[in-house]
N, C-alpha and C positions, 0 to 999 in steps of 0.2 A: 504494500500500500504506500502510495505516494506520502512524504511529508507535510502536504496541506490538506490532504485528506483526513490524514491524523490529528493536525490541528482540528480542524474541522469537526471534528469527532470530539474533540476533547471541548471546543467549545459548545458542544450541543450537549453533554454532559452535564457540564455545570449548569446550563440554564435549566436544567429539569431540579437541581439540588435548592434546597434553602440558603436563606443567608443573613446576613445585616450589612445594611449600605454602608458605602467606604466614601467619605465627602471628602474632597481637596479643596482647601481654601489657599488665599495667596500666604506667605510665608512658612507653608508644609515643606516638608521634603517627606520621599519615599528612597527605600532603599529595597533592591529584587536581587533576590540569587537564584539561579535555574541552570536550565540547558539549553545550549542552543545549538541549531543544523545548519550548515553553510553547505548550501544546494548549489553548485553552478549549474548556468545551463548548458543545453546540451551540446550546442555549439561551440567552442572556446577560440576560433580562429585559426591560423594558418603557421606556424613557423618550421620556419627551412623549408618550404614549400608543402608542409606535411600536414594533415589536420590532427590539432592538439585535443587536449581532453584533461582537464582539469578534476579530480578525486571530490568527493563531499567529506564534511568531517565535524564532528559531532562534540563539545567540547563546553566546558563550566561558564556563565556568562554572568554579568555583574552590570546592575542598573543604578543610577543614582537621579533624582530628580529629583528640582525645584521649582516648587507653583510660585510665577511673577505675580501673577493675578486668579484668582478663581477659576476651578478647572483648566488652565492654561500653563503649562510647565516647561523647564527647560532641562532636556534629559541626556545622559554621559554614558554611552552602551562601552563595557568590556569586558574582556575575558580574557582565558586563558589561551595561550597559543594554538589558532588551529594548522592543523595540519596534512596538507594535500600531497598528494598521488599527480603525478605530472606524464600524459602518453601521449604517442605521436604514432596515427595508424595503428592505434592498439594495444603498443609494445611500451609498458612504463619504461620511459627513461630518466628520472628523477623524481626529488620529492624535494616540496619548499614547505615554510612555515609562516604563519600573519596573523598580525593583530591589527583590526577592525574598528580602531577607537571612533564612535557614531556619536554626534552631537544634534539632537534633533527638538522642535519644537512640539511640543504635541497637545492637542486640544483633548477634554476628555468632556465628553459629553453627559450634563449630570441630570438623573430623573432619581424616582423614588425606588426603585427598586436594585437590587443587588448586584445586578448589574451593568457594568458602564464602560459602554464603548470607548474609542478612541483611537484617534489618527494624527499623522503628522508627518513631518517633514524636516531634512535639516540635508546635514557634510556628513561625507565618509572617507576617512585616512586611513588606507590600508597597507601597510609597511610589512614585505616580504624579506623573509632572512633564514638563513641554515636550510639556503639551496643547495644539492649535494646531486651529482650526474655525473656518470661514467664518461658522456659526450665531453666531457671537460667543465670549465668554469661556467657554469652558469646562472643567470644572475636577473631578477624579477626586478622592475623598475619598480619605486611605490607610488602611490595611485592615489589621488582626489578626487571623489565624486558626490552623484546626488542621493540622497538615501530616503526611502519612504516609506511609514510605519502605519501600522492600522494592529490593532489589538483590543482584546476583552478582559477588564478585569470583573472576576467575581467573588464578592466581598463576604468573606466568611466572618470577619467582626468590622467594627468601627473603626479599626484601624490596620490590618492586615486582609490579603486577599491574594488567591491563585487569578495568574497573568497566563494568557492566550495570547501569542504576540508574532505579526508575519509583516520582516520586512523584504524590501527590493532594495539592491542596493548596486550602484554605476561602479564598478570597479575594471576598467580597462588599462593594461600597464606594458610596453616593452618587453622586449626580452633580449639579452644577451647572450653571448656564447663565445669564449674568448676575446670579448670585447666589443663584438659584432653585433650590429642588429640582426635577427634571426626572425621578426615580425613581432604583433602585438597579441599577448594572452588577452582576449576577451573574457572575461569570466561572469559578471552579469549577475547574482547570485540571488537566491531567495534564503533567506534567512525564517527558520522558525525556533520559538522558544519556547518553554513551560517556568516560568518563575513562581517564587513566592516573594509578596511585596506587602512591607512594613513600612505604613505612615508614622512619621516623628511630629 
């Protein structure tokens, strides 16, 4: 089963559970620890004239966010190092590692009930490092893009709540090979997570 099918699931789950509403007012912070999936898509582009193929990877992820104003917050996505499978026509020929640090703006939509949607948008810096290939040196350029979030939380108290959370995220970067341009890793990703998230 696909990974947003699995979200998907797991958001229809909780909307069948009870709960108590979780309100964000402006100078809250939340803090989430979870998991999260870095999906490429299926395409990753062309180097050395070969079609690439970028690995998924599965790995601890860490949320911090503060309300400027009422339901309106500014949030800090990180985690621990993930780590991809790198093939060209099939054949792995390496493996890289990146951190994803996402700074995004997210609106949360507030009603009376336990659950509260929410969406948003922001930057994504994704810094590639401990590239390792038999082909020789080679070497992932790091990458700025646009990142975009849409998630569910549902509020199991007043102050804490399980996170449902699917983002997209622009992450296109160079590639090198002893120094050479060798084309561009497309990678494109969907990102999903399952956190739990603690209002201060």
């Amino acid at each position: 089963m696909k990974i947003k099918n699995i979200l998907a699931c797991a958001i229809s789950a909780l909307a069948l559970s009870g709960g108590a509403a979780m309100a964000q007012q402006a100078g809250d912070w939340t803090l989430g620890v979870g998991l999260g999936h870095v999906n490429p898509k299926s395409n990753n582009g062309t180097l050395a004239t070969l079609p690439a193929s970028i690995g998924s990877s599965t790995r601890p992820i860490l949320t911090a966010e503060y309300f400027i104003q009422d339901n309106l917050g500014i949030e800090l996505l990180a985690a621990v190092p993930f780590r991809h499978s790198i093939s060209l026509s099939g054949v792995q020929v390496g493996t890289t590692k990146q951190l994803p640090p996402t700074v995004s703006l997210n609106y949360h939509f507030s009603n009376d009930s336990p659950i509260t949607p929410f969406l948003g948008a922001g930057i994504n810096y994704t810094s590639f490092f401990s590239t390792r290939s038999p082909l020789g040196n080679l070497k992932i350029k790091d990458s700025w893009g646009l990142a975009l979030n849409a998630g569910v939380d549902f509020a199991v108290s007043d102050r804490s709540a399980i996170r449902a959370n699917l983002r997209y995220i622009n992450i296109q970067s160079d590639v090198l090979l002893d120094g050479t341009n060798i084309g561009k890793a497309k990678i494109d990703p969907w990102v999903a997570s399952i956190s739990y998230v603690h209002r201060f």
